[in-house]
C-alpha positions in Angstrom: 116.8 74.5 70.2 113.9 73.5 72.8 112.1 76.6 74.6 114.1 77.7 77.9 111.8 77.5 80.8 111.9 80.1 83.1 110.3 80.4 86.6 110.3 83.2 89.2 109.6 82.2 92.9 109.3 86.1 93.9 106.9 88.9 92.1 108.5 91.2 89.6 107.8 94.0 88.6 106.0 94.5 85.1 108.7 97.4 83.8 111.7 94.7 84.6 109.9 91.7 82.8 108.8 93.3 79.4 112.6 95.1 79.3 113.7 91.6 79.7 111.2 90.0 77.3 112.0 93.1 74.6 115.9 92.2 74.9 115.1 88.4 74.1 112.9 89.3 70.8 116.2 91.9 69.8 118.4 89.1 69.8 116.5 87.1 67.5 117.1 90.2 65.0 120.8 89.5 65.7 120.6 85.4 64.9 121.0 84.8 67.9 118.0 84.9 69.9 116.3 81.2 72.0 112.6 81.0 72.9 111.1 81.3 76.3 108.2 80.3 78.6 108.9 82.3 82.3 106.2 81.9 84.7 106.0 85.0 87.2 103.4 86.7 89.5 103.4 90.8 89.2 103.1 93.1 91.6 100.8 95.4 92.1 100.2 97.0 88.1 97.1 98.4 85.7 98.8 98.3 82.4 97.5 100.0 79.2 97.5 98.1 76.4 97.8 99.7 72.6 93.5 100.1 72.1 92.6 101.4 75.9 90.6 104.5 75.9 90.8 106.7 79.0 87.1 106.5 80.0 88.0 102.8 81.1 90.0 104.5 84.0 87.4 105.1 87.1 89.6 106.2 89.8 92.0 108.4 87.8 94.6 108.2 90.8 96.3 104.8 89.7 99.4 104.7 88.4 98.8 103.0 84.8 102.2 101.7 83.2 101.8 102.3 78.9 102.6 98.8 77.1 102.7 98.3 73.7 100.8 94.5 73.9 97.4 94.4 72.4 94.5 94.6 74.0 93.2 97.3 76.9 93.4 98.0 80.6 94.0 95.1 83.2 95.6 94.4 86.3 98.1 92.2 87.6 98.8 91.5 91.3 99.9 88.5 93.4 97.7 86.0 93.1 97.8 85.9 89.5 99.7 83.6 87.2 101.7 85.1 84.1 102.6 82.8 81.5 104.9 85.0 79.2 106.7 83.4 76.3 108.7 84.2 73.6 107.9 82.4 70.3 109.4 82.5 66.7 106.4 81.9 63.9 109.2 82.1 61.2 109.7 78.3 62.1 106.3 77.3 62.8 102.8 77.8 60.7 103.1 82.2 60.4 99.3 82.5 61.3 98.6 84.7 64.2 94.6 83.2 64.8 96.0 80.1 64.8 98.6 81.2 67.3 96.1 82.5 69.5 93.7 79.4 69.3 96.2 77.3 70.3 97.1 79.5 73.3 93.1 79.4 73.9 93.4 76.1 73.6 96.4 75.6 76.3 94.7 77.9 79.1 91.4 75.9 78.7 92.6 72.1 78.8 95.0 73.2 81.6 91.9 74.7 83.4 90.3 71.6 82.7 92.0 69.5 84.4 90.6 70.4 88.2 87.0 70.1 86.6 86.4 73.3 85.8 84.7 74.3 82.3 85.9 77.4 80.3 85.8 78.3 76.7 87.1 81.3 74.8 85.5 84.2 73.2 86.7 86.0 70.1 84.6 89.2 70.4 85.5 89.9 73.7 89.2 88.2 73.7 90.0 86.0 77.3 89.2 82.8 79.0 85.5 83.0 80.2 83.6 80.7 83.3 79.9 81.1 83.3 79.0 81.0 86.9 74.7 81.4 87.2 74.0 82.5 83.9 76.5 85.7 84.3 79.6 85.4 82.7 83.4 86.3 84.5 86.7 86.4 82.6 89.1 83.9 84.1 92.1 84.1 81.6 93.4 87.6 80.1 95.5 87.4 76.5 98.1 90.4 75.2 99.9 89.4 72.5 102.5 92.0 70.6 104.2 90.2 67.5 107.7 91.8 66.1 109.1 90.2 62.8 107.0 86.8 63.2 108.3 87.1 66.7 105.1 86.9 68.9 105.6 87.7 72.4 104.0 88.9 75.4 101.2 86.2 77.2 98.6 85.6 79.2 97.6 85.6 82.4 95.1 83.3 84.7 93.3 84.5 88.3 94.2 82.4 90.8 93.2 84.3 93.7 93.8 87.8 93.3 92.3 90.4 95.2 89.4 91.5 92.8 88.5 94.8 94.4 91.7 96.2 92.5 89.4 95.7 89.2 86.6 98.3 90.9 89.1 101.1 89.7 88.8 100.1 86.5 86.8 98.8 83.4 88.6 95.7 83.0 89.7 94.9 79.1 86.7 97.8 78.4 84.2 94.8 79.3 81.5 96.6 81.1 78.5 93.5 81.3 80.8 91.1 82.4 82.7 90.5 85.7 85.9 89.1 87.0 86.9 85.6 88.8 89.1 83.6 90.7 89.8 80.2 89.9 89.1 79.7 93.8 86.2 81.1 93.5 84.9 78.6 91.3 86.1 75.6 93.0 88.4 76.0 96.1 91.3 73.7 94.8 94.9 73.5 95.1 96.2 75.3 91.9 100.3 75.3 92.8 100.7 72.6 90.0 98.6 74.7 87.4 102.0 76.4 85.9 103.2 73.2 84.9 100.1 71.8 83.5 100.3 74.6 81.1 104.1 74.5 80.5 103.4 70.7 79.5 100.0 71.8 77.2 101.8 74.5 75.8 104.9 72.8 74.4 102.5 70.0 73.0 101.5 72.6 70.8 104.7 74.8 70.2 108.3 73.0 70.6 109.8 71.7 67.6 
């Protein structure tokens, strides 16, 4: 069965889209379950992923929502693409890294393609641009994996507002900033989604 492709023209908010992305990984427990791809912007959310510490929090006033993805603190806003999918490894190669190299893999060549460089780090997990010899995270990963069910995404900065990140220590990366794709070259990114659906199946439909 081919991966459903899902697309939302208005934002969402983060509580709605992981109940909805839970339900999907339930029914694969029940034989019944199809994978997804649903491309969404947020609005306005710090989430706390599974290893944040509270001294990554610098204006204790926001409202953090708790998520059981990997990873740390982040934002998501409008302005920000969300690639979520919904993937069975029981069918595929069950190998997590090379999952998540491939997903590296998908965000980079997409990225690529309007002439703009970015490579991936594996200490400090994301999509990195090095823009005069200082370094600024592009792409942001959170993977959560359920029975060889790996679910959960990534997201890319188009051109979010990136003040909201002052209130916080993004991903507990301190010496490295934040950017917007527009920031790095002022380019028409409304095609981007489907560059990365097409990249990503290459790698994942069966």
């Amino acid at each position: 069965m081919k991966i459903q492709i899902k697309k939302s023209i208005k934002t969402v908010k983060y509580e709605k889209a992981i109940r909805y992305l839970e339900k999907r990984v339930n029914e694969f427990t029940e034989g019944k379950g199809r994978e997804l791809i649903w491309i969404l912007q947020h609005d306005h959310v710090y989430t706390y992923g599974t290893s944040s510490k509270n001294n990554e929090i610098l204006d204790k006033n926001i409202k953090l929502v708790k998520t059981n993805r990997g990873g740390k603190i982040t934002y998501h806003g409008p302005g920000q693409l969300v690639f979520y999918f919904v993937i069975d490894l029981k069918k595929r190669n069950k190998d997590i890294r090379d999952f998540l190299t491939k997903v590296e893999k998908t965000i980079i060549q997409s990225i690529k393609h309007y002439n703009i460089k970015t490579f991936a780090d594996r200490r400090d997990i994301g999509i990195w641009h090095k823009e005069k010899n200082e370094l600024k995270k592009v792409g942001a990963i959170g993977l959560k994996i359920k029975k060889w069910i790996v679910y959960h995404g990534f997201s890319i900065n188009i051109n979010s507002d990136l003040r909201k990140y002052n209130k916080i220590i993004p991903c507990g990366i301190k010496d490295k900033g934040i950017t917007n794709l527009v920031n790095i070259k002022k380019k028409n990114y409304q095609k981007l989604s489907n560059i990365l659906i097409k990249n990503f199946l290459n790698y994942f439909e069966i």
